[in-house]
Structure formats: structure tokens, C-alpha cells
C-alpha positions in Angstrom: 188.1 218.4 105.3 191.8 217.8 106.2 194.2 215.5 104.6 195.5 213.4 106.9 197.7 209.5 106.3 199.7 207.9 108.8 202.5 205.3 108.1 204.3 203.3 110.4 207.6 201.9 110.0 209.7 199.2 112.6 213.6 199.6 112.7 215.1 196.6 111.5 217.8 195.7 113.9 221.1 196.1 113.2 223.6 193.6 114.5 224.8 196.4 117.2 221.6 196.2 118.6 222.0 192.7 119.1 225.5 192.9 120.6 223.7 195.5 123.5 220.8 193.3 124.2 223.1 190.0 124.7 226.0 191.9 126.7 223.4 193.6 128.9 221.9 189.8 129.7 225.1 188.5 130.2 226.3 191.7 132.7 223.2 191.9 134.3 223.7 187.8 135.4 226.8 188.0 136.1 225.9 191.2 138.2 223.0 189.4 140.0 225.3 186.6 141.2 228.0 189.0 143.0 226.2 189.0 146.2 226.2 185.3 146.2 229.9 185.6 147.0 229.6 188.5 150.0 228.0 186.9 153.0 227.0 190.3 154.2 224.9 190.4 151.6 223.5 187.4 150.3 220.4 187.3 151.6 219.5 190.5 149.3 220.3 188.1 146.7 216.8 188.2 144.8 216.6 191.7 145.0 219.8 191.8 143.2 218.2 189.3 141.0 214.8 191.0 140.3 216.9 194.5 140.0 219.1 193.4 137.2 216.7 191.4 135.4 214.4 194.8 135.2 217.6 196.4 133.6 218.1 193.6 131.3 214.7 193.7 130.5 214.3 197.9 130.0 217.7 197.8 127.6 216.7 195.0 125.4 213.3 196.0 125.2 214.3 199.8 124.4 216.3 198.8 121.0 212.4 197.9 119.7 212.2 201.2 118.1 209.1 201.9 115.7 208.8 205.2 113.6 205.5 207.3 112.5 204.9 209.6 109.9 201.9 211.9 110.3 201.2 213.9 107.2 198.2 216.5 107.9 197.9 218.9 105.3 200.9 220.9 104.8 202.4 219.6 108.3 204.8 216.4 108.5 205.2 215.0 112.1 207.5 211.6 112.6 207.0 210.5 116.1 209.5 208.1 117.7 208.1 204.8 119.6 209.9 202.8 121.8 208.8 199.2 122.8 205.1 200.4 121.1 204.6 202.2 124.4 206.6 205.8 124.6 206.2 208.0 121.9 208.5 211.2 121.6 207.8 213.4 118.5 211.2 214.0 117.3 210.6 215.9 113.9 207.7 218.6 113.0 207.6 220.6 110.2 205.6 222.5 107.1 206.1 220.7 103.9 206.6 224.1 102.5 209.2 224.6 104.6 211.4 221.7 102.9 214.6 222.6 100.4 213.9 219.9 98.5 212.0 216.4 98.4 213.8 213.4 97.3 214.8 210.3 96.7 217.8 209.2 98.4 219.2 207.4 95.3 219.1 210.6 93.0 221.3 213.0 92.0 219.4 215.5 94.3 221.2 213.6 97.3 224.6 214.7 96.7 224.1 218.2 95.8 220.9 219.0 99.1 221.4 215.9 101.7 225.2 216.1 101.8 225.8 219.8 102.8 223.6 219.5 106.1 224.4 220.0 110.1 223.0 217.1 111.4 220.6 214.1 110.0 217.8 212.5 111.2 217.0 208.6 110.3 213.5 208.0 111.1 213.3 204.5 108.6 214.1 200.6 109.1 216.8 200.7 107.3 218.6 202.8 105.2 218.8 201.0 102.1 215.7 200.5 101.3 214.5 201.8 98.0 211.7 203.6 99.6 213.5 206.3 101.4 213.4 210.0 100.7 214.9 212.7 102.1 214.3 216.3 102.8 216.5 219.2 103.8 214.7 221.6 106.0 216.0 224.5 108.8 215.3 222.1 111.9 216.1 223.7 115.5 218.3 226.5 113.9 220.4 223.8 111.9 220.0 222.5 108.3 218.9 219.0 109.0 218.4 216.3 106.7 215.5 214.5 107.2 215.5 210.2 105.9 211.7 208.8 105.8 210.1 205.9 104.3 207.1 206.7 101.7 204.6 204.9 99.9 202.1 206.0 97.0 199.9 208.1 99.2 202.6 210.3 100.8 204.2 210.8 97.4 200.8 212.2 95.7 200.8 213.8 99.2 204.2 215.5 98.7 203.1 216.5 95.0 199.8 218.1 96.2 201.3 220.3 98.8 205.0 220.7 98.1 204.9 220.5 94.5 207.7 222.4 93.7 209.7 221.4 96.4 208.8 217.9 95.3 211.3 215.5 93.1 210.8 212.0 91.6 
């Protein structure tokens, strides 16, 4: 019988992602009224309309981002979801596999997560006291990996990465 919990996780918007979604509104209006002002054109005016308001539309909705952690067996997958309708796997790996397993807020941190290539944030925010992180080999770079946990994926971790595992 296979192991298997899923946890989902929604971004919590940072105020960048604010500052896109109300300069895209305002660029796209203002770009929809240009061909109010060019009489050759004017008459195409609620294409240009329609047209920026779908571009509005796709960038605002597209800062909705929504993480998921898969944990089956020995195998973590966090999938990436945009808008809750694309889905783009953007980490898979073996438990196993991991460096170490961690809390962000230990002294593990600053002796794995610091000396890494590249990082990957897969959780709402970063400053939440739920996050863990794990250094793994990850398309030929050292990676460090941020996810949010809960009871289940902790006695999860211990059960399969056990030595890997910190608390």
C-alpha cells in the first residue's frame, strides 16, 4: 500500500504583485483608448478594447499562484498552479536524495541552505514558521528547496528520510 499526502499551499501576495496587476490595468486602458485618437483606426476601437482587457485579465490573473506538495513514498513532487488551472511540476525528487531536512529557523540553515546554486520558494510566504528546507543535487546544481509542512509530512520525512531528517 503506498504512502501518499498532498498539501496545498496559496502564495500570499506580496505588494509587487499588486504594483503589476494595477500598472497592467492602468497600461492596458490607457492602451485601449489610443486608437480613439487615430481616425484611421478608430473603428477597430473595441478590438483594441477586448484585446487589452484579455491582457489585463491574463497578467493579473497569473500572479494567483498556488503550490502542491505530493509526497508518495520516498518521492517529493511540488507542482506549481497558476490561476488553479495550469499546473507545471517544477521540483521532483527522492527523499533520500536530500542533504539534509530542516527547519528554516535552525542552525542547520546557515551551515546547508546558504552554500547552494540556486533556491526554490514553493510556500506563501517565507516567514512563516512552518517552512523547511532541503538541500538536494537538482538539474546538476545544489538547489535549496523552501516548502511548507504540517504533522503528516514531518512523520512522513522521519519515516523515509530519517537520517536526513532534523527537527
Amino acid at each position: 500500500m503506498e504512502n501518499i499526502i498532498e498539501k496545498s499551499v496559496v502564495k500570499t501576495k506580496q505588494p509587487r504583485d499588486k504594483i503589476i496587476s494595477y500598472l497592467s490595468v492602468i497600461i492596458c486602458v490607457l492602451l485601449s483608448a489610443v486608437p480613439l485618437f487615430i481616425p484611421l483606426i478608430s473603428g477597430f476601437t473595441p478590438v483594441f478594447v477586448l484585446l487589452f482587457g484579455f491582457i489585463a485579465y491574463k497578467l493579473v490573473t497569473s500572479r494567483n499562484i498556488e503550490f502542491e506538495y505530493e509526497l508518495v513514498e520516498n518521492f517529493m513532487t511540488i507542482s506549481k498552479i497558476l490561476n488553479k488551472r495550469s499546473r507545471r511540476k517544477i521540483f521532483s525528487g527522492a527523499l533520500t536524495d536530500f542533504d539534509i531536512i530542516a527547519p528554516k529557523k535552525s542552525k542547520f540553515y546557515e551551515e546547508y541552505g546558504l552554500n547552494v546554486q540556486t533556491t526554490l520558494e514553493a510556500v506563501s510566504d517565507l516567514e512563516n514558521e512552518s517552512i523547511y528546507f532541503g538541500v538536494i543535487q537538482f538539474n546538476s546544481k545544489k538547489t535549496c528547496v523552501f516548502f511548507e509542512t504540517d504533522e503528516r509530512m514531518l512523520k512522513h520525512f522521519k519515516k523515509y528520510a530519517d537520517y536526513k531528517y532534523k527537527s
